[in-house]
N, C-alpha and C positions, 0 to 999 in steps of 0.2 A: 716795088722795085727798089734796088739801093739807092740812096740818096751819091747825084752826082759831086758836091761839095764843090769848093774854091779853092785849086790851088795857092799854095802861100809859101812860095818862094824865098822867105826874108828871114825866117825866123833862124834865132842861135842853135844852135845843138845843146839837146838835153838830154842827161843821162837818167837811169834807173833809178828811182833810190827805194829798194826795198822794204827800208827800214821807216819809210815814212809814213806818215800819220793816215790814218785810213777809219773813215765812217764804219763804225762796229762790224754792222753786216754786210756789206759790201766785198766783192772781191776783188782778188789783188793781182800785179801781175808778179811773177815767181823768179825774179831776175836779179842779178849781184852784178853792181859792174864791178870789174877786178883792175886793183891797180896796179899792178907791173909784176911780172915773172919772168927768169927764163923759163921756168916750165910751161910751156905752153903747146895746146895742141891742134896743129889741121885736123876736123874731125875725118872728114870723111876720106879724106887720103889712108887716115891710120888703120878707117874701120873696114873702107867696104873697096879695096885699093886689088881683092884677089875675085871679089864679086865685079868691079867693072872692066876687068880681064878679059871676063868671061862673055862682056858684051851688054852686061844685064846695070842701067844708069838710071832706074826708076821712070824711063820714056814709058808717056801716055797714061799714068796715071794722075788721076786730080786729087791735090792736096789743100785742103781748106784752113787758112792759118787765122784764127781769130785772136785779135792782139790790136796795137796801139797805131796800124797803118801800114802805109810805103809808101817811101815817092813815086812821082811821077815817071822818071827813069832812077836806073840804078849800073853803075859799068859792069856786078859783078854777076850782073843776069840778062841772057839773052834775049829770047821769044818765046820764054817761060813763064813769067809772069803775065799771065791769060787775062786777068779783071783785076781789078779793085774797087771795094764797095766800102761806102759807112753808113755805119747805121748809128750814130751819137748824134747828142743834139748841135753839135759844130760842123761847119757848113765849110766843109774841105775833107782832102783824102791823107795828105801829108802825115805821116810817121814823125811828131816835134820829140816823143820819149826816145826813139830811137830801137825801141826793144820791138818791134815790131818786124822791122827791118830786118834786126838781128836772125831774129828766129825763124822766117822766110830764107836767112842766107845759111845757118846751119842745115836745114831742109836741101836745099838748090841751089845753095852757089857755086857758079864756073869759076871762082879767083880761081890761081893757081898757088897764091899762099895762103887762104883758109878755105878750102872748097866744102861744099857742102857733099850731103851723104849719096841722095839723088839729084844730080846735076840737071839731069832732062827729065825729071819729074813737073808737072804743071802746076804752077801754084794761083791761087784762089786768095785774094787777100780781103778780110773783111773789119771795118775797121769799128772794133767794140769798145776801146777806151780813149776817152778824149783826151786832151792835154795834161791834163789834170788827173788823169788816171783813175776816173771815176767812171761808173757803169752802172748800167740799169738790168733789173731780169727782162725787163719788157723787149731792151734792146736786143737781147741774146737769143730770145722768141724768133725773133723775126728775120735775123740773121742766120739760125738754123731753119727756119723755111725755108730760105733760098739757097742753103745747102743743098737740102734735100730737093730742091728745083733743080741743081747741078749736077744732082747725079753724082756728086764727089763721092772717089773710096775713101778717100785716110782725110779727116779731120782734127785736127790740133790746136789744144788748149794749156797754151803755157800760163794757165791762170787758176786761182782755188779762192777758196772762201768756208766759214764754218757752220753754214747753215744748209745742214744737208736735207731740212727739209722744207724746202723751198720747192715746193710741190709741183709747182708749174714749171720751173726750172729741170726739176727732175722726169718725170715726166717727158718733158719732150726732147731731153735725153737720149730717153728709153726707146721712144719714137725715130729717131736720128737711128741710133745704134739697128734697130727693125728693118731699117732699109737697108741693109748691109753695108753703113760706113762707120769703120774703126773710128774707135774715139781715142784718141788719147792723148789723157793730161798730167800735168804733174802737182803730185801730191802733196807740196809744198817747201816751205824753209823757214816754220818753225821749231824746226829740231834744236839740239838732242831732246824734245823732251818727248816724253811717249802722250799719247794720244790727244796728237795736233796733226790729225790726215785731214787734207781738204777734199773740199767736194768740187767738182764730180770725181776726183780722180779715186775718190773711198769708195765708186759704186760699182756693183759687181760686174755688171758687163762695159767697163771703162776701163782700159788700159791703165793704172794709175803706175806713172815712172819716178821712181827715187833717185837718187845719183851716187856716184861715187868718184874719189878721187884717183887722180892718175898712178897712183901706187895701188887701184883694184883694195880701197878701203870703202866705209860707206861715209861719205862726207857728215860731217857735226852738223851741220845747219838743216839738213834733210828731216822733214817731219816724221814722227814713228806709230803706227797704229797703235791700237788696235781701232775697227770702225767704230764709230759712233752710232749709226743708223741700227746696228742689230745689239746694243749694248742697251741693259735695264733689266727692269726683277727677274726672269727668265731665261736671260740671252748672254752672250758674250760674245764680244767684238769677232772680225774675219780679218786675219791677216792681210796688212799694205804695209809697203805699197806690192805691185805683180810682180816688176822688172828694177833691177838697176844700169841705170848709163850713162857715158861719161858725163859728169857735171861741174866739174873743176877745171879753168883757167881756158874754156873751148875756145881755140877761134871763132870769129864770123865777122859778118861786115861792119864797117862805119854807118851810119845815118849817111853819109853823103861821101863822095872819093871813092878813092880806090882802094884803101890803107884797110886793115883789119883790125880789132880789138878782143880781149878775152873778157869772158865775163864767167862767173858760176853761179849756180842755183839749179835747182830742178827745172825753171822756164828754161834751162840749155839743154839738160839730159832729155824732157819731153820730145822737142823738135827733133833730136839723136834718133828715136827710137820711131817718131813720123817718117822721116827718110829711110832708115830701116823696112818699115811695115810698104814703103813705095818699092823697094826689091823683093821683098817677100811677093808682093802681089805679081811683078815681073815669072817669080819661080813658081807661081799658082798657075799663071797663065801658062808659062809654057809648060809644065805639068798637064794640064788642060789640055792642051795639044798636041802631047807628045806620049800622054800616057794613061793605060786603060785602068789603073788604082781603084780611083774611084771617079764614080759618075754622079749628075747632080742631082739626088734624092725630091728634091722640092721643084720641080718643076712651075717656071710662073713666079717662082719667089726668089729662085736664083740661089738656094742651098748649095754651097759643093766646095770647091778646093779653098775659096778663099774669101771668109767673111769674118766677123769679131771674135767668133769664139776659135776658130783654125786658127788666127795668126795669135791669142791668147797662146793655144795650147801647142804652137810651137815655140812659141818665146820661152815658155815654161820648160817644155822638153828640152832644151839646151844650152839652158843656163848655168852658170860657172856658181857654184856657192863661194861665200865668203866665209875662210876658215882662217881661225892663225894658226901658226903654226906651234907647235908642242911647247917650246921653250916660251912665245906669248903669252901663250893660256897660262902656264904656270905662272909664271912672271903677274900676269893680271887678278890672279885668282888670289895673291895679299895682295896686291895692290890695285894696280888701277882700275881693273874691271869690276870693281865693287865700292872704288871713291863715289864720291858726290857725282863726277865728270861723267855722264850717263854716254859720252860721246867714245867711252873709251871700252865700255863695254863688250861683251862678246855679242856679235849680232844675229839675233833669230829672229827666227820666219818674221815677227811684226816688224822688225827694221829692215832686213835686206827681202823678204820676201820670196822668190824663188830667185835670185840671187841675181849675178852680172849679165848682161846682153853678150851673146857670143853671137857676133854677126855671121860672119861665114859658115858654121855650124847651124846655125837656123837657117841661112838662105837655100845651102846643101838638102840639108833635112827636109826643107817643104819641096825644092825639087825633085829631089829623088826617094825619097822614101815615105814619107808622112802618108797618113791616112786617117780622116776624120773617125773621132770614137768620142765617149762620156767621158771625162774625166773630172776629178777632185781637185780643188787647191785649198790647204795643201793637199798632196797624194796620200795623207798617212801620216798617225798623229802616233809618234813613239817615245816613248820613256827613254831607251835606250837612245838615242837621237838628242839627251839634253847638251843642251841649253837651248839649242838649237828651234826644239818643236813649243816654245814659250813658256813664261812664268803660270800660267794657269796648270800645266803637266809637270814643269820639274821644281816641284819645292826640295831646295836644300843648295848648295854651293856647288858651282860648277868645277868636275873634275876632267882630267885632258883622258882616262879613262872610267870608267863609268861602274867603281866596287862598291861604290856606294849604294846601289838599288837596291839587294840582295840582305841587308845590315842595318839590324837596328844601334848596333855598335862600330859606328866608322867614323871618319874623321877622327877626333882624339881619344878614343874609348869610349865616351858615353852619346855623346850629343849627337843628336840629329833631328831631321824634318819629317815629320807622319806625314802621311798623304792624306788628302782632306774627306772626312766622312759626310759632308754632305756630298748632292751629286755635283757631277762634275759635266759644264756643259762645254760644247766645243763648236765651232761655226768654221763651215767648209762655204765655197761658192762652187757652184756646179758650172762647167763649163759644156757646151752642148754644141758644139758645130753641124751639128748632124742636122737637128732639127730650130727651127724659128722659136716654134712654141710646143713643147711637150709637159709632159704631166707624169710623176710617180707611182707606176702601177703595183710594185710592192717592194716591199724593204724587209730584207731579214738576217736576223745577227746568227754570224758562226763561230764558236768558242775557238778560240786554240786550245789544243789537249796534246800537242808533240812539243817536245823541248825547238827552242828559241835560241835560235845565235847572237852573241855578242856582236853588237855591232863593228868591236876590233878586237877580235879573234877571243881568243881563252875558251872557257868551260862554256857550255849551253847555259841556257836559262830552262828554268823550269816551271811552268807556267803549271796554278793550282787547279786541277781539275774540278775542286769541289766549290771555287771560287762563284758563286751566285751573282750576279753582274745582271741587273736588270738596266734595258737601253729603251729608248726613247727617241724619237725625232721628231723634227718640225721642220714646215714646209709651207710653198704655197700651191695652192691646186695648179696653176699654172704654172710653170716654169716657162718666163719670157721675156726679153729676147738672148735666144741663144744660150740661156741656162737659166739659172738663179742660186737661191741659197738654202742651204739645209746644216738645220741645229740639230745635236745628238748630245744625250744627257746619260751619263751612267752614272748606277749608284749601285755601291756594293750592301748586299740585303743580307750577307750570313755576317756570325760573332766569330769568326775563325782568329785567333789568336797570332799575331806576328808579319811580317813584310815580307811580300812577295809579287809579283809580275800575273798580270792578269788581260786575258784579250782574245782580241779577233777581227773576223771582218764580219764589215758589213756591206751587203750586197743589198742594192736599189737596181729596181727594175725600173727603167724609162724609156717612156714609150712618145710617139710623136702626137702630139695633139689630134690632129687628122688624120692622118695614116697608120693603121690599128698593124701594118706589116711591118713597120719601123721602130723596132725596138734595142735597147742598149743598155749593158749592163755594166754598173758602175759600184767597183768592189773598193772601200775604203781598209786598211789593215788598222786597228786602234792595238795599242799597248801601252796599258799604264801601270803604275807601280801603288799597290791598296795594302788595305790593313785590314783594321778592324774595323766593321762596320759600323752602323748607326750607334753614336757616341748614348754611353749608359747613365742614370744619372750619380751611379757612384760610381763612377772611370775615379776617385781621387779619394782616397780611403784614408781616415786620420788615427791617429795611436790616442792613449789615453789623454793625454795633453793637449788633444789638438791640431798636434802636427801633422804632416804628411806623409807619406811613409812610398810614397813614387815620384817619380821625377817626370812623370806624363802631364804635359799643359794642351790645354786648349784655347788659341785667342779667334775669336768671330769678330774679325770686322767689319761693321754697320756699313752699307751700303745702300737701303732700302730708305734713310730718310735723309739719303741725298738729292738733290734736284737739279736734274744737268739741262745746260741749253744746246740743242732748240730741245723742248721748245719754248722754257723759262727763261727769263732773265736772273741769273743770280749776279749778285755784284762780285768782283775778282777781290780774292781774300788779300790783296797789296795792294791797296788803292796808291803806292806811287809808281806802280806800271800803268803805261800812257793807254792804254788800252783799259776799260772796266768790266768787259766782258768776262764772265769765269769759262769757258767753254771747255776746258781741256780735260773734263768731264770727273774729277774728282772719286780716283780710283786705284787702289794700288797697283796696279799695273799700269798706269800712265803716270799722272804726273805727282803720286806720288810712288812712286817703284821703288826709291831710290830706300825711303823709308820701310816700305815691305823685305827687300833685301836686307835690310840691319836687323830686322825680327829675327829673320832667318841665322846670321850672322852672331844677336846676341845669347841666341840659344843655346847656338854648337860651342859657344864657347866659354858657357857656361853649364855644357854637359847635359843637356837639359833634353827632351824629347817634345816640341810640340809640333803640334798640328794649328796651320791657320785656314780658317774658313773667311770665305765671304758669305756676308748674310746679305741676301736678295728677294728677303720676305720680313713681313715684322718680328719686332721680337718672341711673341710668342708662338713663332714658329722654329725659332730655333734652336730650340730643346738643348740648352746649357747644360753640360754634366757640371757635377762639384767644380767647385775649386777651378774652373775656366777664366778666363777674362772677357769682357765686353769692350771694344773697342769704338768710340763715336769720334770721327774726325770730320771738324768742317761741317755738322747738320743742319738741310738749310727746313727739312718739315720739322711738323709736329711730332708730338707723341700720346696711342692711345692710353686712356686714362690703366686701362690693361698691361703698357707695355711700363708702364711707370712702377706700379706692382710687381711686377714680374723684376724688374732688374733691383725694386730695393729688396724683394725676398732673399734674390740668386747670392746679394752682398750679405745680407745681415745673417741670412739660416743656412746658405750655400756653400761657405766658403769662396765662394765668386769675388773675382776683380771688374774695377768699372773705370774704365783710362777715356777719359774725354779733352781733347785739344779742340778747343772752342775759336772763338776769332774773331773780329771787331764787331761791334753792334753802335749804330750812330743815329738817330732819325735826323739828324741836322745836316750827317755826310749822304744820307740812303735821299735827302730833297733833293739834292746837288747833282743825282744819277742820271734820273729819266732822258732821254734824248727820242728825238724824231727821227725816225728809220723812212728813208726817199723810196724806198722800193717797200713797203707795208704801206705807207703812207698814214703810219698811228706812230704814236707817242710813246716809248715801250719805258715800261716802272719794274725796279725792282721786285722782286713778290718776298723779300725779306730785308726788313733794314741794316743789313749788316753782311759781311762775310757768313756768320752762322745765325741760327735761330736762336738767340741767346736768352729770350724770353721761355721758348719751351723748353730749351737746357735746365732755363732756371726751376722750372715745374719738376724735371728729372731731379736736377741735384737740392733739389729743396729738403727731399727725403731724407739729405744726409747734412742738411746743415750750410749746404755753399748760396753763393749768389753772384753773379757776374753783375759788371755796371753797365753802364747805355753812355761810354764813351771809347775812344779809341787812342793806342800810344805805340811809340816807336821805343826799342831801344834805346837810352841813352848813349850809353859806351858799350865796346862790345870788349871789356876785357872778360879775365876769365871767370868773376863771377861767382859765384858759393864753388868753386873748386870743379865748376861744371863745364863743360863744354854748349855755354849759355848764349844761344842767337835770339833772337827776337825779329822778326820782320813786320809786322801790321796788327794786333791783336787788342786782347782788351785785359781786364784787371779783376781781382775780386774784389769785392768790398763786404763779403760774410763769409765764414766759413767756421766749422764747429770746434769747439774748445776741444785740446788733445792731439788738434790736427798739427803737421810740421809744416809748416810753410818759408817761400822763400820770397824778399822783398828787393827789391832795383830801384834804382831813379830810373821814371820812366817819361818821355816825354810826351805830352797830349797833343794830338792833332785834329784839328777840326777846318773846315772847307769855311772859308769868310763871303759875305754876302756879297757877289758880285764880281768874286774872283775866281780864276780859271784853274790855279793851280794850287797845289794840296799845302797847309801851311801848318808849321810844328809851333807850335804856341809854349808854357809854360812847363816847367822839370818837376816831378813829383815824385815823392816814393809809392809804390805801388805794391799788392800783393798779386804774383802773375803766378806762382806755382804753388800744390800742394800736395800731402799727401796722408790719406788718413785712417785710423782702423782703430778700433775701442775691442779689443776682447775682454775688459771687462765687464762690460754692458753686457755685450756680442759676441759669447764663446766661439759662436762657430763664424766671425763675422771674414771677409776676407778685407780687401785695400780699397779705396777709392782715389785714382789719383790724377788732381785735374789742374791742364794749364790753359792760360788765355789767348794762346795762339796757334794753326795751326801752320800761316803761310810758310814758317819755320823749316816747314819738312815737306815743300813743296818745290820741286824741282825746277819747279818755273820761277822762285825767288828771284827779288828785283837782285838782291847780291849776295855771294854767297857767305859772307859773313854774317849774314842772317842766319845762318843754318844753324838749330840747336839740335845736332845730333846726340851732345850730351845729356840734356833734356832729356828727350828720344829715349835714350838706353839708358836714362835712371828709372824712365815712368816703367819700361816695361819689364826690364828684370829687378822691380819692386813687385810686381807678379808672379813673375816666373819665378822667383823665389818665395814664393808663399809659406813654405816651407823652413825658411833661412830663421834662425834664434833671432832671438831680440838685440842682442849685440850686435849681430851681424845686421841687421837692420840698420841701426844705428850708424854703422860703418858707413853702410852707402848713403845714409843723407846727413850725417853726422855736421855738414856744412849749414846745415838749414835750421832754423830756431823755430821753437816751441811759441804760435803765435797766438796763443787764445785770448793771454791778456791782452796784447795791443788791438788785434782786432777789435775785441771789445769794446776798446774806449777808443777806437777809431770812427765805431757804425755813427756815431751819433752824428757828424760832421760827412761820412761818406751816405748818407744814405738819398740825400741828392740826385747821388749817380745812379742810381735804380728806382727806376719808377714801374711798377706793374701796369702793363696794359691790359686793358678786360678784354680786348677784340683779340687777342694774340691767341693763336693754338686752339681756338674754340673749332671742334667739331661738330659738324650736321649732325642730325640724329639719324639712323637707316646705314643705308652705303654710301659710302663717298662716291658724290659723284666727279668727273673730268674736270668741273670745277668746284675748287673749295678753299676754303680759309686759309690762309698759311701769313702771319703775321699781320692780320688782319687786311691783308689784299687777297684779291681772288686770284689764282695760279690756277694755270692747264695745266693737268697731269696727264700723263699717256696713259699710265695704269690707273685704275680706282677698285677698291675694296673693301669690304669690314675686317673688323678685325679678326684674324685667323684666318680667312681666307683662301690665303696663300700657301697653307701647312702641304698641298702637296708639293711645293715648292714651281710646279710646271702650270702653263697656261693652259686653255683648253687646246692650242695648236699643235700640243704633245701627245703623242699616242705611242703605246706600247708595240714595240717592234715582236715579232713571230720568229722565237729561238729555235735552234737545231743543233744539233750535235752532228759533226762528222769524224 
């Protein structure tokens, strides 16, 4: 039973503070207090003001609010607030944060100047964070058991945290959600950056609610997918968050009185959309009652008008997307929608999701029309739909109409974005209200072969009949509770020459676990925009000299010897962010996007045509044509002694580029990491001493002559630097690099963690070599570039500041590639700032060689297959994947199977 606790009448009022310091793994609660507007808003007056009109106030539903308490009384609640429970180790019931309160009174409060949404809804308070704002999984265990004692529908979690695989945690989750009570939480308020969703509100059958501001924008602070849980060699993220709602300057109550106060963050839009889902259930019910639609399928279990996946797939069904309008998108498209300010962006599906809460439109809909079916989210994964349907479908700049698909000649004459020849995978969540627990009885792809409409007006599309589109999916045998999730991978198999639109649907048959008579079919429409198929190894043909005689690039960025948490510890590539955790999964679609966008960007406008891959297998599965680049940002594995081969071949006989942004390496700062996690109850260590693997780097770039140090430096100044648009944020320095090479030098300051102190300390100014770039075609006729700097955090959107940012960096290392091709004058041009550094290096090694020490234990692989545990900087690392080398070359795991084509 819940602990009864001791009232404690005495204590001051304390506010939220977001922003403060929190135990790594631990979860947080999702709350801004705000400090003064006139913008400010009564929520539930504004939202649900034509719903309690109607009669319909959320009475007799139970709403379970898990948060930081409530008093004992409260004036701006009647005989609704049913119980109050704690489950902390503090021996009282009292709400001292105050957020607790809060988000019980956006749910149910009677004020009449901040009323909540369902007024005579019942609420359930359980009190999971102590004063201190700390919490246990144990605690949250046991608190959802006596949920599920209560029978509550709608439970609410204005709380997240980044360990989505907290097993037990999850799990009984999924167990809560079974018993048919909506979950829903908010996805948090680490935004703008991209993939910072918290959990649970990242899991599939979990409401996860985003927010937006009172001008129907999506608020900057709001976290942005893509998930973590389905992201790795095989998989890509599932659009979050589901919903957005109001979460800018809400009213709700004080901790104590009468007065109200605003605050924003997702903990406000969450509770918005629990008072919501308590009307919803009001229009189930009398649905239910009023109406013969549908009947309840699962007898015993209670399937029927209103359980997680129904009030899911009406939320979805009538949702407002968020669009600018013609003159923004232009307007954004030079300018802000493609700055650093990722907040200013255009928003698809992974940031606003299926877009704004339109309350009355969903209350409407589940009473009078709705009827449970299969559906997808998203519904429908379209080219013609960018920006909109995400960075992994629309390579190339967003246009307010969309002539670009059809052209390999648009934007300025020549430049543009290929679409990516390896395949291309995509993650939907299956939404099931129908049934509890069903299962996939068959899946089959139907080409489109009729011409295709613009999505605003003009000529058709004309989709290639000849186009060979082999599809795939994955899945788990069961789909439970109320749906789950399903991967699809397409890869174009023919050499058809030139740009064109390609697709279809695919049809899943789902059927009910138990009931062999309950079946439903779930039609997904895919439409992408392909090329030419599996890249050749001469896509890059050179004239007698050498040179190149096409403007077609290929960059494959390394993704395969990255290592995200959970379920690793990597150290955060800015050891002066208060946080050391790197979580936000180091990927160009999250937090670095912003950097993927300028590839795209330096391209077009430099007339260029390339195509970028993500590589999600090793390297020697990813069959480099000529003259491509390899891109290694931030790696925290090894590399096999195979893949080190293959990339010095791809440079020296290939014509190949090799761009590696590396990043501090320290065993003095990597001592200073370890912390004790209260809820694992172990010690968790680093599994690489540094931001990157700088030891296996050094194995890589040994081949050509480089060598990183084992210390760490900050920027000194941040003027402008060899004439470059020079940032620097946390990285490291060379101290080798091969005669010939251009290199560039800074004062840079060293910083190293002193013994017994807590915060990070800049010691001593040095000159340093942080950039380089280099290529011998007289050794190496056919050699391409190698061009390597010491830092990555640079081009990492989650930078402590943004003067950190060297996006000039950025755009010299890559179109020092993309022009592979460019004379040697023009060469010259663009590094023209940098000096010829062989000699000083040279009579530098002797005094820097100090700073590099070889470790023998670093990068040594097992003999056989990798197993779940292995080497990586001579600690042992859990890997989720484990393989040998090549392995990987079909690119898909065994959970992929070839779907059964048709032609109609």
């Amino acid at each position: 039973m819940p602990g009864d606790g001791d009232e404690d009448e005495g204590e001051d009022e304390a506010t939220l503070d977001a922003d403060g310091a929190h135990t790594h793994l631990h979860r947080r609660l999702q709350g801004r207090q705000f400090r003064g507007s006139a913008n400010q808003l009564a929520i539930g007056s504004a939202l649900a003001q034509e719903i309690w009109d109607e009669g319909f106030r959320g009475a007799d539903v139970r709403i379970a609010v898990f948060d930081s308490g409530f008093p004992e009384s409260h004036p701006h609640f009647f005989e609704n607030v049913v119980e109050r429970s704690n489950w902390t180790n503090e021996k009282q019931l009292n709400d001292d944060i105050g957020h607790g309160t809060y988000v019980a009174g956006v749910i149910a409060s009677s004020s009449e100047a901040c009323p909540g949404v369902a007024p005579d809804a019942k609420i359930y308070t359980f009190r999971t964070f102590t004063s201190q704002q700390m919490s246990y999984t144990s605690w949250f265990l046991d608190a959802f058991n006596y949920a599920l004692f209560l029978q509550v529908d709608v439970l609410n979690l204005s709380i997240g945290g980044p360990d989505f695989l907290d097993q037990p945690f999850a799990d009984k989750v999924h167990e809560v959600v079974a018993a048919g009570i909506v979950v829903v939480s908010a996805i948090g308020n680490d935004g703008p950056v991209f993939g910072t969703l918290n959990n649970p509100g990242d899991m599939f059958n979990v409401l996860g609610v985003g927010a937006h501001t009172l001008d129907r924008r999506v608020a900057a602070f709001q976290s942005r997918g893509m998930t973590g849980g389905e992201r790795g060699p095989y998989q890509y993220g599932r659009p979050k968050p589901d919903i957005l709602a109001p979460g800018q300057n809400i009213l709700g109550p004080l901790p104590r009185g009468t007065g109200c106060r605003a605050m924003s963050g997702t903990s406000v839009a969450s509770p918005v959309v629990a008072g919501v889902v308590a009307l919803i259930k009001n229009a189930a019910d009398w649905a239910a009652r009023n109406s013969t639609r549908v009947e309840g399928t699962r007898r015993g279990l209670g399937v029927g008008f209103f359980n997680p996946g129904s009030v899911k797939q009406v939320l979805l069904d009538t949702a407002d997307r968020v669009v600018y309008s013609e003159a923004e998108a232009k307007a954004g498209q030079q300018a802000a929608l493609w700055s650093s300010d990722v907040s200013k962006r255009y928003n698809d599906v992974y940031v606003q999701g299926g877009g704004i809460l339109n309350v009355p439109r969903a209350f409407f809909y589940m009473r009078d029309e709705y009827t449970p079916r299969v559906s997808a989210f998203p519904a429908a994964v379209d080219v013609r739909d960018c920006p909109m349907a995400g960075p992994n479908v629309c390579s190339g700049l967003p246009k307010v109409l969309p002539q670009w698909l059809n052209s390999a000649t648009a934007h300025n004459g020549k430049g543009t974005m290929l679409p990516p020849q390896l395949p291309l995978v995509l993650n939907f969540t299956i939404i099931n209200p129908v049934s509890l627990a069903s299962k996939v009885l068959r899946v089959r792809w139907v080409p489109f072969t009729a011409p295709l409409p613009q999505n605003k007006g003009g000529e058709p599309w004309h989709p290639r009949p000849d186009a060979a589109l082999r599809v795939r999916v994955s899945h788990a045998p069961v789909l439970y509770p109320y749906g789950g999730t399903l991967g699809v991978a397409v890869e174009l198999l023919d050499q058809t020459e030139g740009l064109y639109l390609a697709g279809g649907k695919l049809h899943a048959q789902i059927g009910d676990l138990y009931d062999k008579s309950l079946q439903s079919d779930l039609v997904v429409p895919i439409v992408l925009r392909v090329g030419q198929g599996r890249p050749r190894r001469d896509e890059v043909s050179l004239d007698a000299t050498g040179a190149e005689v096409t403007d077609t690039r290929r960059v494959f960025w390394d993704l395969f010897h990255s290592i995200p948490y959970p379920p690793s510890y990597s150290p955060r590539d800015d050891l002066r962010l208060d946080d050391f955790l790197d979580w936000h999964g180091d990927h160009p679609h999250t937090n670095y996007r912003g950097a993927w966008e300028k590839l795209q960007v330096y391209a077009v406008s430099m007339g260029k045509q390339v195509g970028i891959e993500l590589v999600t297998t090793d390297i020697g599965c990813a069959y480099l044509p000529r003259g491509s680049t390899y891109l290694l940002v931030d790696p925290e594995d090894g590399f096999f002694p195979e893949e080190v081969q293959l990339l010095r071949q791809h440079v020296l006989q290939n014509s190949g580029n090799l761009v590696v942004f590396a990043d501090w390496f320290s065993g003095t700062l990597a001592d200073e990491l370890p912390f004790f996690d209260d809820n694992t109850r172990v010690t968790w260590y680093p599994v690489v001493d540094g931001g990157a693997n700088v030891p296996a780097l050094n194995r890589l770039l040994g081949e050509f002559g480089f060598a990183f140090g084992q210390k760490s430096y900050t920027r000194e100044s941040v003027d402008e630097g060899a004439g470059l648009d020079f940032g620097f944020g946390f990285g490291n320095a060379l101290v080798k690099a091969p005669r010939g090479s251009r290199v560039l030098k800074m004062p840079m300051r060293l910083h190293e963690r002193l013994p017994g102190q807590s915060r990070l300390r800049g010691g001593q100014v040095e000159e340093r070599l942080v950039y380089a770039v280099y290529e011998d075609r007289d050794r190496y006729p056919q050699m391409g570039r190698v061009v390597v700097f010491g830092d990555s955090s640079c081009i990492d959107v989650d930078s402590k500041d943004k003067k950190n940012y060297c996006w000039g960096i950025w755009e010299h290392a890559m179109k020092s590639t993309y022009g592979r091709g460019l004379s040697r004058g023009s060469f010259e041009k663009l590094v023209g700032k940098m000096v010829d550094g062989a000699d000083e290096i040279e009579a530098r090694l002797e005094y820097l060689k100090e700073d590099f020490v070889e470790n023998p234990k670093v990068d040594t692989k097992p003999e056989g297959p990798r197993d779940l545990q292995e080497w990586v900087n001579g600690k042992r690392v859990t890997r989720v994947w484990g393989h040998n080398f090549g392995d990987t070359c079909s690119v898909f795991d065994d959970s992929f199977y070839d779907v059964q084509g048709e032609r109609m």
